[in-house]
C-alpha positions in Angstrom: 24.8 -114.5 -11.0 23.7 -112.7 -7.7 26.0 -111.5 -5.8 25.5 -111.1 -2.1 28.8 -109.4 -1.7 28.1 -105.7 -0.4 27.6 -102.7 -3.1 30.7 -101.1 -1.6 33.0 -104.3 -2.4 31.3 -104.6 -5.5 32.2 -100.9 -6.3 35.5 -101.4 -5.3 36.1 -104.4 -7.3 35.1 -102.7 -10.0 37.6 -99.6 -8.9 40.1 -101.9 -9.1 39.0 -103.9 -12.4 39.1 -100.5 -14.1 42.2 -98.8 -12.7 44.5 -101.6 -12.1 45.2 -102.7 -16.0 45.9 -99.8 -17.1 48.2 -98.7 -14.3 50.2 -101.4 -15.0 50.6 -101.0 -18.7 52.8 -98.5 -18.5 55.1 -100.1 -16.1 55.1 -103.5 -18.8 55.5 -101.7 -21.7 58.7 -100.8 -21.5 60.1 -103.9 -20.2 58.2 -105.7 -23.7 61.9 -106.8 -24.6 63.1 -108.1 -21.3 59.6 -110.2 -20.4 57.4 -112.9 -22.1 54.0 -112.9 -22.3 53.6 -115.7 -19.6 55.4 -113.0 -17.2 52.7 -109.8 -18.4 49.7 -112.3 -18.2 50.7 -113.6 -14.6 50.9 -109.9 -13.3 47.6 -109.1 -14.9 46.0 -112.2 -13.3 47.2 -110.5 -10.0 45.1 -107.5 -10.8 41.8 -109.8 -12.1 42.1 -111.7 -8.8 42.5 -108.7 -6.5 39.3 -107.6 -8.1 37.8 -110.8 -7.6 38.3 -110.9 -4.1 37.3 -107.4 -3.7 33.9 -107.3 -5.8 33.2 -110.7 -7.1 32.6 -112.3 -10.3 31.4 -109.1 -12.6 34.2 -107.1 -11.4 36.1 -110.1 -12.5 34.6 -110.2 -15.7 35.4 -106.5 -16.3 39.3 -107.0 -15.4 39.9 -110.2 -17.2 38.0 -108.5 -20.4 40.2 -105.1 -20.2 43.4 -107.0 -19.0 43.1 -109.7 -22.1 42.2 -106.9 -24.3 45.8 -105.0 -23.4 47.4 -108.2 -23.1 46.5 -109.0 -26.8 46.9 -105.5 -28.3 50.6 -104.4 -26.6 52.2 -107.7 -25.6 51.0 -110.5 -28.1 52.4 -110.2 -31.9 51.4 -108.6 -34.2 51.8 -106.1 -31.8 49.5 -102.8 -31.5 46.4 -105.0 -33.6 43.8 -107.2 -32.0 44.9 -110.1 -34.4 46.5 -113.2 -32.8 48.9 -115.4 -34.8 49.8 -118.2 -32.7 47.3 -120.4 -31.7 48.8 -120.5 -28.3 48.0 -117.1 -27.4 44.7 -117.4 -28.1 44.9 -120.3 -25.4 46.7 -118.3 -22.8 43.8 -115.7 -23.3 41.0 -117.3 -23.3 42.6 -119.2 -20.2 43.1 -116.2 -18.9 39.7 -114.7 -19.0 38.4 -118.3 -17.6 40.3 -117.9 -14.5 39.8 -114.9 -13.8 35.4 -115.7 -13.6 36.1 -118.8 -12.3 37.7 -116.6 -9.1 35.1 -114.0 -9.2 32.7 -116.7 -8.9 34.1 -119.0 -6.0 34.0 -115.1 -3.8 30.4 -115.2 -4.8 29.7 -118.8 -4.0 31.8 -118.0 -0.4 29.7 -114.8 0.2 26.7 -116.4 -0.6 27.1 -119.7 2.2 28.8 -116.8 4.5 25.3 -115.3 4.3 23.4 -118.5 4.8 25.6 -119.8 7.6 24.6 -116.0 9.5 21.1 -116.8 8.6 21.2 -119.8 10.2 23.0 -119.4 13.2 20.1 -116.6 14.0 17.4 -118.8 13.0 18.8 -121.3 15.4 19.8 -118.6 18.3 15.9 -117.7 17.7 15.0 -121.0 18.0 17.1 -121.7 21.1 15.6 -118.8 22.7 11.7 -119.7 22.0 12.8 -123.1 23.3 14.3 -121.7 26.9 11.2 -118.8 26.8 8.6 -122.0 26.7 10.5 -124.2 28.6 11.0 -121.4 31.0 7.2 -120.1 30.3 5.4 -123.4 30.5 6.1 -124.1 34.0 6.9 -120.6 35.6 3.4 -118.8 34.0 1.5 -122.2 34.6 2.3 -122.3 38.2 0.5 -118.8 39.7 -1.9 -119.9 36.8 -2.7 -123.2 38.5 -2.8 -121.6 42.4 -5.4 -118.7 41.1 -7.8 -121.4 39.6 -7.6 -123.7 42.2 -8.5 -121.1 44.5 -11.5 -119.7 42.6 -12.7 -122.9 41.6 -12.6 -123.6 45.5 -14.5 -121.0 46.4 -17.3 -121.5 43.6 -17.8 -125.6 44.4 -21.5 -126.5 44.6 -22.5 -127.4 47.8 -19.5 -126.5 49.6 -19.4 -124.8 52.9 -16.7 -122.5 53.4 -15.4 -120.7 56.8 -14.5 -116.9 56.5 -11.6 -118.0 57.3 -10.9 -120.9 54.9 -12.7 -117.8 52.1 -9.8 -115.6 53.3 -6.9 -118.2 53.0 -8.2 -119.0 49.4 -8.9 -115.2 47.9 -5.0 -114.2 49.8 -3.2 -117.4 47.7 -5.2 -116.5 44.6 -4.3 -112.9 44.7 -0.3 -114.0 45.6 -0.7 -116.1 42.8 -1.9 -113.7 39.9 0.6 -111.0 41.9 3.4 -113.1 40.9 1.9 -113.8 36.7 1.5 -110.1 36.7 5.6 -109.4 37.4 6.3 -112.5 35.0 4.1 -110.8 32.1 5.3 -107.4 32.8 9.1 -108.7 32.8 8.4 -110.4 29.9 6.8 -107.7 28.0 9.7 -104.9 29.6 12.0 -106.8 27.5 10.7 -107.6 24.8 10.4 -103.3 24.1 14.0 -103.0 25.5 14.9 -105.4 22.5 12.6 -103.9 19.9 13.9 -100.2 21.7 10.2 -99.2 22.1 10.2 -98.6 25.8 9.7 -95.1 26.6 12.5 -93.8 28.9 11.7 -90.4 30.7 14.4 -88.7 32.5 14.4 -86.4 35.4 15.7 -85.7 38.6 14.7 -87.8 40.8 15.5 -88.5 45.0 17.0 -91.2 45.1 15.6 -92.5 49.0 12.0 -92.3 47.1 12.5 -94.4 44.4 14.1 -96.9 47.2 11.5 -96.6 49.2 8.7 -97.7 46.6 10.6 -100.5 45.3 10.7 -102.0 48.6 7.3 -101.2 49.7 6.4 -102.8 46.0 8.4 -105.8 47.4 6.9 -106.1 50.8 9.8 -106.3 52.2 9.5 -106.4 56.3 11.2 -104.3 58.5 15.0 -105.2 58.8 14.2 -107.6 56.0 16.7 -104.8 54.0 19.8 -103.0 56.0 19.7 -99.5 54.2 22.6 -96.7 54.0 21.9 -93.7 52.1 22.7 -90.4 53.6 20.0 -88.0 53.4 22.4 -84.9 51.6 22.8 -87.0 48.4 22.4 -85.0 45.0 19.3 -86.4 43.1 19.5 -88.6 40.3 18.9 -87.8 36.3 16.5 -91.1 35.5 13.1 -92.4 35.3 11.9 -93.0 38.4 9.6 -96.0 37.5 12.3 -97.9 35.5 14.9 -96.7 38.4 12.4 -98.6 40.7 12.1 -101.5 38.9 15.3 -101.8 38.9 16.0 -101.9 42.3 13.2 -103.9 43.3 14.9 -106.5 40.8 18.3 -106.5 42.7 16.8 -106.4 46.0 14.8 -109.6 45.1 17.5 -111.5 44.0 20.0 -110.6 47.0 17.1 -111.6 49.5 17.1 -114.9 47.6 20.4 -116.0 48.5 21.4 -113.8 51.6 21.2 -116.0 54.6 18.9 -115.0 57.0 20.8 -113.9 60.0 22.8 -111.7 57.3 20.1 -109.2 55.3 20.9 -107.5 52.4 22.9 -104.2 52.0 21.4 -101.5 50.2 24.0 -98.7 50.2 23.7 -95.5 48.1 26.8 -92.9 47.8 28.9 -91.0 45.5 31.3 -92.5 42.5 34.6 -92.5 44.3 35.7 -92.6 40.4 33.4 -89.7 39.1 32.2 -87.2 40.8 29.0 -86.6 38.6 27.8 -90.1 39.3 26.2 -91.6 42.2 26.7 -95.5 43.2 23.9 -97.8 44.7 24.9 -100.9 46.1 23.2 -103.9 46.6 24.7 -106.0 48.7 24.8 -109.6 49.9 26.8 -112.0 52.3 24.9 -115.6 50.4 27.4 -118.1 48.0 28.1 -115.5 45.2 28.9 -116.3 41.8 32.3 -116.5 40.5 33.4 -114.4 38.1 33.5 -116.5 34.9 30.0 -117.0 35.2 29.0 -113.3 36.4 28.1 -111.8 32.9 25.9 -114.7 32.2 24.0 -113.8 35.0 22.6 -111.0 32.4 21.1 -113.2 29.9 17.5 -114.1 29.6 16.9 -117.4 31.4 19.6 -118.0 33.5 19.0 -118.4 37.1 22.5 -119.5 38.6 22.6 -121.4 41.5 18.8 -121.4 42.3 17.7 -124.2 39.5 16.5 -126.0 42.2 14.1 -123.9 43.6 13.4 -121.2 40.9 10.5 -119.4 41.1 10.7 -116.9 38.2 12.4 -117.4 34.6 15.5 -115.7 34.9 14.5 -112.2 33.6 15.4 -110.1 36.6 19.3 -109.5 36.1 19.0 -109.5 32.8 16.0 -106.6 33.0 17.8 -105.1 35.3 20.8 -105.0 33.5 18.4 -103.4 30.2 16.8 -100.8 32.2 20.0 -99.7 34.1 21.1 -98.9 30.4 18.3 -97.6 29.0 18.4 -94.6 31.9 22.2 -94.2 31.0 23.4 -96.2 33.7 25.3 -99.0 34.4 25.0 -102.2 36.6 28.3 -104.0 37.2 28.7 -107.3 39.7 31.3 -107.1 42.1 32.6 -109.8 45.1 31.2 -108.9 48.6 34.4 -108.9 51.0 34.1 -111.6 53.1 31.9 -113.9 50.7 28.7 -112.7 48.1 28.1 -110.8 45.8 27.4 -107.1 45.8 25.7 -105.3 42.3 26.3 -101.9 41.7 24.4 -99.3 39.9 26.2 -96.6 38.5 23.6 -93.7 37.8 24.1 -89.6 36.4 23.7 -87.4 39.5 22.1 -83.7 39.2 24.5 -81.5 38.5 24.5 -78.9 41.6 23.5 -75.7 41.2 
């Protein structure tokens, strides 16, 4: 039979099947006059089912085999011969040897359905998460799908007259909308390689206030759209400056979607107060926050807490964010905004100084 136990069990199973026997001979043998043979086969069943449990049914076999063999030659008469003259003996032996499989077997059986049950429950995690990626997909990538051929197929009716301005209005909502299926395919594809660890990660020092400074020009964001703080004599940063601003732009997006609008986000960079070879970004926000049962969720793929009303991506920011933070040897922690919110915090390697 199979066995789906590991080779190191099975070796030690078989460690024990071949060690155990004759280590406790010589503590039975001299007792030979004080105990029966129901009392030496009952301790060498001990050392078949210990290898049992260890290795499985062939170190099992090997153990009842060797144990049965001393049992019969040293503790059933005639002693020292492999000749058995009462019937019953030859009961308790072959009884023996049966339980002793039968043990080895039932761990092989239970390793086996262990194995399938793991098999399973990734099958199904797989299948759960190909149902939320098209559920999640279907509408989220149809959308900006749906807005750029509308707008195209607009502007290419027959027989239609349309205004320079009307031209405009169509080719501005038709770029928006294949702006916004670019990020969803790049987010996608960003973590899928973070998963399959094929996303190339290139570290350097890097100014911190320029990285910033693209991700929010990436985002658009208007002036005092984002309240920024970072002092101009901060060390630079060891990362990758395009996954850095990614990163960013990620957080930033997601505080402007729940800050309310006479409170704009915080974007505050300083050093670790902790350790002093780090530097700290903070991204802060004053909108309903999230409590903190539900904060690490906010990391896996498709979840978008509190907005499932009016989503307009599929809930791959934090978690990307969360991925690329780590794949530049940071780390990107939520913490509670005093006074209401929620404020994430990037934890990044600083340049050591000269």
């Amino acid at each position: 039979m199979a066995s789906n136990l590991s080779r190191r069990r099975r070796l030690t199973g078989l460690t024990v099947a071949l060690a155990g026997p004759p280590l406790l001979l010589p503590v039975l043998v001299p007792l030979n006059d004080r105990l029966n043979l129901a009392s030496d086969v009952a301790l060498f069943l001990v050392v078949v089912v210990v290898a049992a449990l260890v290795g499985g049914v062939g170190p099992a076999v090997v153990a009842a085999a060797l144990s049965a063999a001393m049992l019969n030659f040293w503790f059933t008469p005639p002693f020292h011969t492999f000749a058995i003259s009462d019937p019953n003996n030859v009961i308790a032996l072959i009884a023996f040897v049966v339980v002793g499989v039968l043990v080895g077997s039932v761990v092989d059986v239970s390793a086996r359905r262990a194995g399938d049950a793991a098999a399973a429950a990734e099958i199904e995690a797989a299948d759960r998460m190909r149902t939320a990626l098209l559920a999640a997909v279907g509408h989220d990538l149809r959308t900006p799908l749906a807005a750029a051929k509308a707008s195209v197929s607009g502007l290419r009716s027959p027989g239609v007259i349309v205004e320079a301005d009307d031209r405009d209005a169509l080719l501005a909502n038709a770029d928006d909308a294949l702006d916004r299926l670019t990020g969803l395919v790049e987010n996608l594809l960003d973590l899928s390689r973070l998963q399959a660890g094929a996303l190339p990660v290139r570290l350097q020092p890097t100014a911190l206030a320029e990285v910033l400074s693209r991700a929010l020009d990436d985002l658009g964001v208007a002036p005092r759209a984002v309240v920024l703080d970072v002092p101009d004599d901060l060390p630079a940063v060891v990362t990758d400056p395009g996954l850095l601003e990614r990163v960013l732009a990620n957080l930033v997006a997601n505080a402007q979607r729940f800050a309310p609008a006479d409170r704009p986000p915080l974007v505050r960079a300083q050093p670790s107060p902790d350790r002093p070879d780090r530097l700290e970004v903070h991204v802060v926000d004053h909108g309903p926050g999230v409590p903190a049962a539900e904060q690490e969720r906010m990391f896996l793929p498709f979840q978008r807490l509190g907005d499932a009303d009016n989503a307009t991506g599929i809930g791959l920011g934090l978690a990307l964010a969360r991925g690329l933070t780590e794949a530049v040897h940071g780390e990107l922690e939520p913490r509670p905004t005093p006074g209401g919110g929620l404020t994430m915090v990037v934890t990044l390697p600083a340049e050591e100084a000269p």
